[in-house]
C-alpha positions as CSV (number, residue, x, y, z in Angstrom):
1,X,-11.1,-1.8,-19.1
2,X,-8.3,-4.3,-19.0
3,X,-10.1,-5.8,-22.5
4,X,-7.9,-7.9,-24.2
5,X,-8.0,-8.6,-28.2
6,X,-8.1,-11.9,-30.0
7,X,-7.7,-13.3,-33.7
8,X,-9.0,-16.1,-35.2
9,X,-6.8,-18.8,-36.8
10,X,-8.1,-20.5,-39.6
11,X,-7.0,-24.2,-41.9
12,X,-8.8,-25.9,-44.0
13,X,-10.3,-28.8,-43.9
14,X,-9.8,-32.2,-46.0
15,X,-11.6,-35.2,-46.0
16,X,-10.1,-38.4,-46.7
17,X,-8.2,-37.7,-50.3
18,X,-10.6,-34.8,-51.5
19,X,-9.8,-31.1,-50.7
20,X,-11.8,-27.7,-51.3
21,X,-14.2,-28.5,-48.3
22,X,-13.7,-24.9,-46.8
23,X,-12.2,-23.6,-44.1
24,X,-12.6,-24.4,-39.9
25,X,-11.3,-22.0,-36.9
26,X,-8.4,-23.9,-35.4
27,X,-8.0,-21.8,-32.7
28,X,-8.7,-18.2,-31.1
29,X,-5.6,-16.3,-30.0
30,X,-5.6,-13.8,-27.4
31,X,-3.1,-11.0,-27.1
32,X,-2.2,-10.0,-23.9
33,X,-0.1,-7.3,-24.3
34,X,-0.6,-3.9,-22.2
35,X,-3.2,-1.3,-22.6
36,X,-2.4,2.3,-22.0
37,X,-3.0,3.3,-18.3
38,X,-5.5,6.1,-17.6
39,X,-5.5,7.9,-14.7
40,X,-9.1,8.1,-13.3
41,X,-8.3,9.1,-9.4
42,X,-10.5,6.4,-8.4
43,X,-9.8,5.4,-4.7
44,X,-10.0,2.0,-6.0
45,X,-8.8,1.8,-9.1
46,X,-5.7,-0.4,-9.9
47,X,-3.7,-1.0,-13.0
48,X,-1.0,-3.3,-13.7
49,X,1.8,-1.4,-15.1
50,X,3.0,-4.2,-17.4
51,X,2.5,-7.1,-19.3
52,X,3.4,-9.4,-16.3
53,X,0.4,-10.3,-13.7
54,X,-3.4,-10.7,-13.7
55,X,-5.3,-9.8,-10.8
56,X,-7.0,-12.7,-8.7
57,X,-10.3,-13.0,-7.6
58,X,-12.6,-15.2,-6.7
59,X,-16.5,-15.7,-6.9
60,X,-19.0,-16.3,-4.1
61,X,-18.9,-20.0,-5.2
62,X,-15.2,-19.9,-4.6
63,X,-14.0,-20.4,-8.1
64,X,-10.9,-18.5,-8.9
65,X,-10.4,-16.1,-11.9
66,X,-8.2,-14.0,-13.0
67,X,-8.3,-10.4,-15.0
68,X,-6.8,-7.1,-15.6
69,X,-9.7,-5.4,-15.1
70,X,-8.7,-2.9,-11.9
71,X,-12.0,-1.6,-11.4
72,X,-13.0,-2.7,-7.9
73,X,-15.3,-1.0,-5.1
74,X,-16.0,-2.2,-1.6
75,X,-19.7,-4.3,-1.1
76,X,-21.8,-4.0,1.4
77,X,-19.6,-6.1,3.8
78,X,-16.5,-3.5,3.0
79,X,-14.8,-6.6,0.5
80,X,-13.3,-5.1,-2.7
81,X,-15.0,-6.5,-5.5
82,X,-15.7,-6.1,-9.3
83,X,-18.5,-5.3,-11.3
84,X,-19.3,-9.2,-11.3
85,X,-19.2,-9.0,-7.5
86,X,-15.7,-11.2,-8.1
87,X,-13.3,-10.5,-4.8
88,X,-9.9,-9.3,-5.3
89,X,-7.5,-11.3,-3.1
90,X,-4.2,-11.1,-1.6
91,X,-2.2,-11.7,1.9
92,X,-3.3,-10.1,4.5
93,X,-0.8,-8.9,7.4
94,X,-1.8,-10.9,11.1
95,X,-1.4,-7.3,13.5
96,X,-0.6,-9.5,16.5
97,X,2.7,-11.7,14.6
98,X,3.5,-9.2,12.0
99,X,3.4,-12.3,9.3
100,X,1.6,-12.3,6.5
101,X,-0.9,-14.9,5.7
102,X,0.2,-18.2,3.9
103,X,-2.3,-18.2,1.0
104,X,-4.6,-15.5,-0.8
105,X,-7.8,-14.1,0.7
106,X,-10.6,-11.8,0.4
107,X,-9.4,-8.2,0.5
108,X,-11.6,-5.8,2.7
109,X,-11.7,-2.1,3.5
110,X,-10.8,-1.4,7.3
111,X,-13.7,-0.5,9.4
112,X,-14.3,1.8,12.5
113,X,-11.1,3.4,14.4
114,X,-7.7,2.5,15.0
115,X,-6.7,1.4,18.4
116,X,-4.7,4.3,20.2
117,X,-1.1,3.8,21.0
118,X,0.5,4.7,24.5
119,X,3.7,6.8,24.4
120,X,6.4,4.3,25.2
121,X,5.0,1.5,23.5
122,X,7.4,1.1,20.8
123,X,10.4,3.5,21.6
124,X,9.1,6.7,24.3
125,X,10.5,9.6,23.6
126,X,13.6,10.9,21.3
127,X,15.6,13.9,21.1
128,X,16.6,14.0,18.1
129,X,18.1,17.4,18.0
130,X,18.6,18.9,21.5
131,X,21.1,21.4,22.5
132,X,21.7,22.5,25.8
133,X,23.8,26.1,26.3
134,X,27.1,25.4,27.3
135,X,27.7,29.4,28.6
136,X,24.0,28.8,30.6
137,X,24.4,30.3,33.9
138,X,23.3,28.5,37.2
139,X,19.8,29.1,38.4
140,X,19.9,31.7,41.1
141,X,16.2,30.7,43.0
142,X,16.7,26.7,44.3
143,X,15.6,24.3,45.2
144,X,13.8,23.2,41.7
145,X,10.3,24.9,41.3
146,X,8.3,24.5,38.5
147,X,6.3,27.6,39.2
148,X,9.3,29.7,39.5
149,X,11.0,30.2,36.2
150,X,14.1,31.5,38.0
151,X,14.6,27.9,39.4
152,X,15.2,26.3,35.9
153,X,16.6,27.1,32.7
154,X,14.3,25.6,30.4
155,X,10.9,23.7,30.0
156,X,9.8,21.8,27.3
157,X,6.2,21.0,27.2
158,X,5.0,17.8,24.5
159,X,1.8,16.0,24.4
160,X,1.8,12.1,25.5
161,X,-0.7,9.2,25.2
162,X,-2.0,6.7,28.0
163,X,-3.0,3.9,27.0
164,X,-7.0,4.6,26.0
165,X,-5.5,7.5,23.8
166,X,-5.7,10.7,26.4
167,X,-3.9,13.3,26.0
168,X,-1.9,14.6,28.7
169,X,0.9,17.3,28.9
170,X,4.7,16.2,29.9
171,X,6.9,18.7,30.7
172,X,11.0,18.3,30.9
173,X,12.6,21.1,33.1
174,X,16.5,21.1,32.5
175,X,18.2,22.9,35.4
176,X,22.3,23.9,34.6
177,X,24.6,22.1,37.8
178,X,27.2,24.1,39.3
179,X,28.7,20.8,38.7
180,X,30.7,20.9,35.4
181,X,28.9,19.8,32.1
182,X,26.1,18.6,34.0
183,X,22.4,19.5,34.2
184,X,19.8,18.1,36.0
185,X,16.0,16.8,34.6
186,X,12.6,17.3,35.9
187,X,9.4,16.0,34.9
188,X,5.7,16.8,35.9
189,X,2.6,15.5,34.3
190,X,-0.2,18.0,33.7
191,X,-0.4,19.5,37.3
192,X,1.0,16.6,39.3
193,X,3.7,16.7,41.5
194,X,7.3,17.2,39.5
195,X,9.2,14.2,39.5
196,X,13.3,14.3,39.5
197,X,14.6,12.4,36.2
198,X,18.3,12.6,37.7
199,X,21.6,14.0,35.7
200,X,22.4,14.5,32.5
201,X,26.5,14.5,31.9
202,X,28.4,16.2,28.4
203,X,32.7,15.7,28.1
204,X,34.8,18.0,27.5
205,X,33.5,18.2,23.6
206,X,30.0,18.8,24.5
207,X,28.9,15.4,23.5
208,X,26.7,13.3,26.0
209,X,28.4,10.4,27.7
210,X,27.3,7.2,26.5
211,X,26.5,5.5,29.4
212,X,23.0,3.9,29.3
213,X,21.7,5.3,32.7
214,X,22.8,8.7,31.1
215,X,21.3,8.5,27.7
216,X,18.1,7.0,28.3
217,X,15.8,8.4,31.5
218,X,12.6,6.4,32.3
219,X,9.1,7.8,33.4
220,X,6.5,6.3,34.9
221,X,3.0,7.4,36.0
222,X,0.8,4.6,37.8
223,X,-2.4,6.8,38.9
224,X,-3.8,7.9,35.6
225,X,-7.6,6.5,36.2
226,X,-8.7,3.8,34.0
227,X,-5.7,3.2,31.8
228,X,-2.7,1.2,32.1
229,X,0.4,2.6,33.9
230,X,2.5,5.0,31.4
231,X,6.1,4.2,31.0
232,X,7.9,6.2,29.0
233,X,11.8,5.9,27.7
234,X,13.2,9.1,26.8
235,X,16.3,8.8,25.4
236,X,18.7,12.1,25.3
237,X,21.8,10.2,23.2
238,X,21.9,12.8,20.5
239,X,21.6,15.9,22.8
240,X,24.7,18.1,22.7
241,X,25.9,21.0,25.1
242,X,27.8,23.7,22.6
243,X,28.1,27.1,23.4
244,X,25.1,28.4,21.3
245,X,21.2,28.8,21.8
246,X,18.7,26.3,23.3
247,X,17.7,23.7,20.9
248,X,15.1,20.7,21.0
249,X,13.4,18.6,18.3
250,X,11.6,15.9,20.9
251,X,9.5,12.8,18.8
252,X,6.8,10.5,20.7
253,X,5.6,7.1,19.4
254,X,2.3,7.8,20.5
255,X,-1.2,8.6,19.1
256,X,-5.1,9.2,19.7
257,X,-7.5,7.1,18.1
258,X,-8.7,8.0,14.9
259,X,-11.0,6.9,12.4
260,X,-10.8,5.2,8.9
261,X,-10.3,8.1,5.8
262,X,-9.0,6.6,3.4
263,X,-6.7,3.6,1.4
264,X,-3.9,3.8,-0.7
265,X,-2.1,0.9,-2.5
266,X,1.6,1.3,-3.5
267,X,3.6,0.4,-6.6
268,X,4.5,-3.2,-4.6
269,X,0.9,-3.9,-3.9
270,X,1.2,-2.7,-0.6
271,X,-2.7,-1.4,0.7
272,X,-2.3,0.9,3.6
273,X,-5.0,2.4,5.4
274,X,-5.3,6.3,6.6
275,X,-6.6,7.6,9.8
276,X,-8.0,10.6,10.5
277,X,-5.2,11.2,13.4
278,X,-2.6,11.3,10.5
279,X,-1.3,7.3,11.7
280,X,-1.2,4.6,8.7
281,X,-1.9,0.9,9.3
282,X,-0.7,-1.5,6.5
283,X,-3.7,-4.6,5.8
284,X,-1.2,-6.6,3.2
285,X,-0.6,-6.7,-0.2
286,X,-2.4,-7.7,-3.4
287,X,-1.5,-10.5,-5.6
288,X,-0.3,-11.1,-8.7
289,X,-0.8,-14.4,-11.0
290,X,1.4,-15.2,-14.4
291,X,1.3,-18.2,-16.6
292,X,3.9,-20.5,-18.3
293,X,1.0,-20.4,-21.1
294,X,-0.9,-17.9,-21.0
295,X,-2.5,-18.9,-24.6
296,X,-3.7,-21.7,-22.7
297,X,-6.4,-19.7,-20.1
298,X,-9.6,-20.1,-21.1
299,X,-12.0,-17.0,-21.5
300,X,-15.4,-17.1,-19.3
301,X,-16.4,-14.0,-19.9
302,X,-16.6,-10.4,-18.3
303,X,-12.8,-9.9,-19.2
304,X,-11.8,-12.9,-17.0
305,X,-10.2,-16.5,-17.5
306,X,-9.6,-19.2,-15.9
307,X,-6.5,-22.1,-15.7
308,X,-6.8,-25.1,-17.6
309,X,-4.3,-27.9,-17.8
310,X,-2.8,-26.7,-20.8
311,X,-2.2,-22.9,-18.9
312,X,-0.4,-24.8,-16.0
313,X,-1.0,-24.0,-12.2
314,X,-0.6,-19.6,-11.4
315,X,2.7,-18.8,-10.4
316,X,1.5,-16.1,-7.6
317,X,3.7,-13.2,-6.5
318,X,4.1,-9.4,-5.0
319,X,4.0,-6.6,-7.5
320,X,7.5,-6.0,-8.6
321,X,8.9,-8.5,-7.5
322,X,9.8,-11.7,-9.2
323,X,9.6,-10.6,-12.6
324,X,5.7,-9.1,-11.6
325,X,5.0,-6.0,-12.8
326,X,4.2,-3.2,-10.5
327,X,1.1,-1.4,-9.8
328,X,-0.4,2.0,-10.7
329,X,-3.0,3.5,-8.1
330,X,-5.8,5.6,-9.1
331,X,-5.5,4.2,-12.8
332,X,-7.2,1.9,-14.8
333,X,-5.9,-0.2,-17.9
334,X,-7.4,0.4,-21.3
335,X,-8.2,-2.2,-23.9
336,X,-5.1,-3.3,-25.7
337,X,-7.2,-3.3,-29.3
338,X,-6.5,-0.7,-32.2
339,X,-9.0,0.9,-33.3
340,X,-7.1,1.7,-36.7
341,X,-5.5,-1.9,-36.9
342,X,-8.9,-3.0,-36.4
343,X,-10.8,-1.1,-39.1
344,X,-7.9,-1.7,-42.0
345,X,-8.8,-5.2,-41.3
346,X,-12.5,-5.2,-41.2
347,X,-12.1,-3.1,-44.8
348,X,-9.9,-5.9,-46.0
349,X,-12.4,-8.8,-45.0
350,X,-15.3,-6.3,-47.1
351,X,-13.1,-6.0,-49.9
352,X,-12.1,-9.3,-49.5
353,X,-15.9,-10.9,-49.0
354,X,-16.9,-8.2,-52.5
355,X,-14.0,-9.8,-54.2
356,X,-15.6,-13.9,-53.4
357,X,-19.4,-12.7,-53.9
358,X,-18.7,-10.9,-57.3
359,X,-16.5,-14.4,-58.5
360,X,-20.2,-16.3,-57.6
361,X,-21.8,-13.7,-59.5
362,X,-19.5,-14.4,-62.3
363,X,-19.9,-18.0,-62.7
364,X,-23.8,-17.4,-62.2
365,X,-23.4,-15.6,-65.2
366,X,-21.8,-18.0,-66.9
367,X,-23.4,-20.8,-66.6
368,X,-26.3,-18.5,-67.6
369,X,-25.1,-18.1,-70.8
370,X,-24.0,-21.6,-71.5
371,X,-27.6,-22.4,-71.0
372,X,-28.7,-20.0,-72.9
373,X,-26.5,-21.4,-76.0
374,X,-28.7,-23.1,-78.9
């Protein structure tokens, strides 16, 4: 996989002023043009979907060497490696600065669970499609009771995280005001105590008014034991009050812990890894290295080269970007040789090697008979 073919150029030699003294290789060129791309479904399999790029790896002595041979599998340890135990590098993203790292490093598979996430961490709770019935009618049982359906309108029940990744059941009671195009908001945890979220206020064209205290209700919960106090945002700016059915699409930022399923790498190198809780957590992007002269690399075996002086230093860079070429998961690039290309030629060198042998044979065969003359 990733193979790429070579030819040998030949000149011949000359010594001084005399010539006919054969023929030496002057130098071996490679051809790095694409393979065809064969999808294997390999979790781990990676092709380079164009001419541009070579994978970078290093070895445990810390040389680097580059190939576009995509087969890699984690080690022991969880690094992506080749079958030469060569490590695929990149830049990993830091999860506390959101920053990428500055220069290339060992790739690894993420291990154990992902950290849960507390509702209200990144932005609480949206309703992103909420309608409330204008022609409602007022509640006739008051005050507000939770256990007495006739003192609300609606309840909508949704599932929230604390911070050690509990689940617990929040509940929004919306209650119609005799006051015009105004409702009122409850909220009770599981079984606790309801707490009053205050008003909610539409105009005239049943569009909420966009004052800040009015969009965007906080809840807070302090006594949950042994996690951090919940403090959730829930913003109502695209609810609505038409005259039609109740209607509510609520989303929380939220999740559980999970554990590590699976990775997937995207066209820009991107590797992303999948919980079993459905959440994705990117761990950077792999690198790509190009040549001013790629003729000058120099082969070291195992379909892998390394830079010399006349190859110039790598000129690194995301897949697809930069004149890179992208990536292809769950693929693998073939060897670029032809097969047919490959035996025309070998039955031209035979016909070709026939041709010089039966010439010798020839001149044996004359200088045979000129020895032979009496």
């Amino acid at each position: 996989m990733g193979f790429k073919a070579s030819s040998v150029s030949f000149a011949d030699v000359y010594a001084s002023s005399r010539i006919g003294l054969g023929t030496q290789v002057a130098a071996i060129n490679q051809d790095f043009g694409s393979g065809n791309l064969s999808v294997t479904g390999g979790e781990f399999d990676i092709a380079i979907d164009g001419s541009s790029g070579l994978f970078r790896v290093v070895d445990n002595n810390g040389s680097v060497l580059f190939t576009r041979n995509g087969q890699f599998s984690p080690n022991k340890e969880g690094y992506l490696v080749n079958a030469q135990g060569q490590f695929l590098t990149g830049y990993l993203l830091d999860k506390e600065t959101g920053n990428y790292g500055t220069t290339p490093d060992r790739i690894r598979v993420p291990m154990g669970n992902i950290a849960p996430r507390a509702t209200g961490t990144v932005s609480g709770i949206e309703a992103r499609g909420m309608n409330l019935d204008a022609t409602a009618a007022v509640p006739t049982a008051s005050p507000f009771n939770p256990a007495n359906p006739n003192s609300y309108n609606i309840s909508v029940p949704m599932t929230v995280y604390d911070s050690l990744g509990q689940e617990h059941r929040l509940t929004q009671y919306f209650v119609k005001s005799a006051t015009t195009n105004t409702w009122n908001v409850h909220y009770q945890l599981n079984d606790d105590a309801p707490v009053n979220g205050g008003t909610i206020v539409f105009d005239s064209s049943g569009k909420i008014v966009t004052d800040e205290t009015n969009t965007i209700k906080q809840f807070t919960v302090t006594n949950i034991p042994g996690a951090e106090t919940l403090s959730i945002p829930i913003n109502y700016s695209g609810a609505t009050q038409f005259g039609g059915d109740f209607n509510y699409q609520f989303a929380q930022d939220g999740f559980a812990t999970g554990e590590y399923a699976s990775m997937g790498i995207g066209a820009d190198g991107t590797i992303v890894a999948n919980y079993t809780n459905g959440e994705m957590s990117e761990v950077g992007y792999i690198v790509l290295a190009d040549f001013t002269n790629l003729q000058g690399l120099s082969p070291v075996g195992g379909n892998a080269w390394t830079q010399t002086s006349a190859s110039g230093e790598p000129l690194l860079g995301r897949p697809g970007f930069n004149g890179m070429s992208q990536l292809m998961s769950q693929a693998l690039e073939d060897s670029n040789v032809d097969i047919s290309t490959e035996l025309v030629n070998m039955i031209i060198t035979q016909r070709t090697y026939q041709a010089n042998a039966q010439s010798i044979t020839t001149q044996s065969e004359m200088m045979q008979n000129l020895l032979n003359i009496r």
